[in-house]
C-alpha distance (Angstrom), angle and dihedral (degrees) to the residues before:
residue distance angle dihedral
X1 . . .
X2 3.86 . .
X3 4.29 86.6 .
X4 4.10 84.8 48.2
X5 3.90 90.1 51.6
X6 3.53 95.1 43.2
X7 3.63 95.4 55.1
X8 4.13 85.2 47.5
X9 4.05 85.4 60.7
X10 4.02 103.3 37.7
X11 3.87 79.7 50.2
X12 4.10 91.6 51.9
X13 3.68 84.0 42.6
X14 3.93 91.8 56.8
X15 3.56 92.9 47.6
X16 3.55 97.0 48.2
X17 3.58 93.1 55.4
X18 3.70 94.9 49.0
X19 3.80 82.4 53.1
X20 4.05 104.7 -101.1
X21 3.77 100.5 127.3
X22 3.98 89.8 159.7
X23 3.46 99.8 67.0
X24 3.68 93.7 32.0
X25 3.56 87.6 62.6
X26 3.77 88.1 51.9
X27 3.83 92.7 53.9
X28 3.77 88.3 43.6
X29 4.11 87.8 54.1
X30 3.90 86.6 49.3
X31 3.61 93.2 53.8
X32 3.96 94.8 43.9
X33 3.80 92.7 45.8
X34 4.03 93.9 52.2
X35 3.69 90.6 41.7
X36 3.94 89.7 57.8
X37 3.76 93.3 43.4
X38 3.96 83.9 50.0
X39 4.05 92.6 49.4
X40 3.79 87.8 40.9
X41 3.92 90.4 59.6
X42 4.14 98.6 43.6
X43 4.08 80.2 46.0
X44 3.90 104.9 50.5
X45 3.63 95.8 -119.4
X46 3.94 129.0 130.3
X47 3.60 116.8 -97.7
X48 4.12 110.4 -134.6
X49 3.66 137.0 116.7
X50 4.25 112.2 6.7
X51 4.15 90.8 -115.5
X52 4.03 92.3 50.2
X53 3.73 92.1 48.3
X54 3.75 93.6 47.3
X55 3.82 92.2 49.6
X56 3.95 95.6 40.7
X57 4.01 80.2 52.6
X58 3.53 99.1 56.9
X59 3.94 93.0 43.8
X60 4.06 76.8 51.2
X61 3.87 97.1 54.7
X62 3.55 97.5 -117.4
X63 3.41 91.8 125.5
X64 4.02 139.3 -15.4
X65 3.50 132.9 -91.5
X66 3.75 97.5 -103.8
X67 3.85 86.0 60.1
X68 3.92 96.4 42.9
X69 4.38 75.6 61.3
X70 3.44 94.4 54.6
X71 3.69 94.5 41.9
X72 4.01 90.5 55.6
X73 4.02 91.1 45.2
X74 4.11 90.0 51.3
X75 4.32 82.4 46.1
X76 3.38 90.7 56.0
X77 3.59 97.3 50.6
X78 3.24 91.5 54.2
X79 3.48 94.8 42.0
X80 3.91 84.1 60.5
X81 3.53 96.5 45.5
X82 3.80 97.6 57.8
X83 3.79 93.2 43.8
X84 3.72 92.7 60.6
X85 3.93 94.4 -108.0
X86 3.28 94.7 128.2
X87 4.23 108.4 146.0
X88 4.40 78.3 66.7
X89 3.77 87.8 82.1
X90 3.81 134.9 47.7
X91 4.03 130.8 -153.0
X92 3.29 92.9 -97.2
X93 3.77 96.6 54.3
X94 3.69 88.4 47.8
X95 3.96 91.3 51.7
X96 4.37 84.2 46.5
X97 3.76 90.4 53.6
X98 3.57 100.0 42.7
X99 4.22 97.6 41.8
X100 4.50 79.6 45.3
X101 3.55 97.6 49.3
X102 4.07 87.3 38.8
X103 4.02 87.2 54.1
X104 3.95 96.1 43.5
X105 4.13 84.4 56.3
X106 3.13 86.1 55.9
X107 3.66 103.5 49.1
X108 3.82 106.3 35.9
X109 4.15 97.8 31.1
């Protein structure tokens, strides 16, 4: 899984850099939402919808409360990203999201 969700983020890496922050954001969602299902699992905690997972988390311990906010602010990126609402994100918050959700891999898988 961790190999799977790295390839998910060098690939949102590649297109951010040739300047496709939409679909990197999409592939950064991916990546966040499998990690969380993946957490949820090794923490006994329902998988579901991406926001009830990241709350149940924190309640869990997995992480704290000022990453549970970060985790909903990268969702909703995404979120915007895959429904075509793209001019409610810059660049730079695509490069934040992907380098997060990149780091949080890291960390927690």
């Amino acid at each position: 899984k961790a190999e799977v969700l790295s390839d998910a983020i060098s690939q949102a890496k590649d297109l951010l850099q040739a300047g496709y922050k939409d679909p990197a954001c999409i592939l950064a969602r991916v990546a966040l939402e499998a990690t969380l299902k993946d957490l949820a699992d090794r923490h006994n905690v329902a998988q579901g919808k991406l926001d009830r997972m990241n709350a149940d988390l924190s309640k869990a311990g997995a992480y704290n409360m000022a990453k549970q906010k970060q985790i909903t602010a990268w969702a909703e990126i995404g979120n915007k990203a895959a429904h075509g609402d793209w001019t409610q994100y810059n660049e730079q918050d695509a490069v934040a999201m992907v380098q997060g959700v990149e780091a949080l891999v890291a960390d927690l898988m």
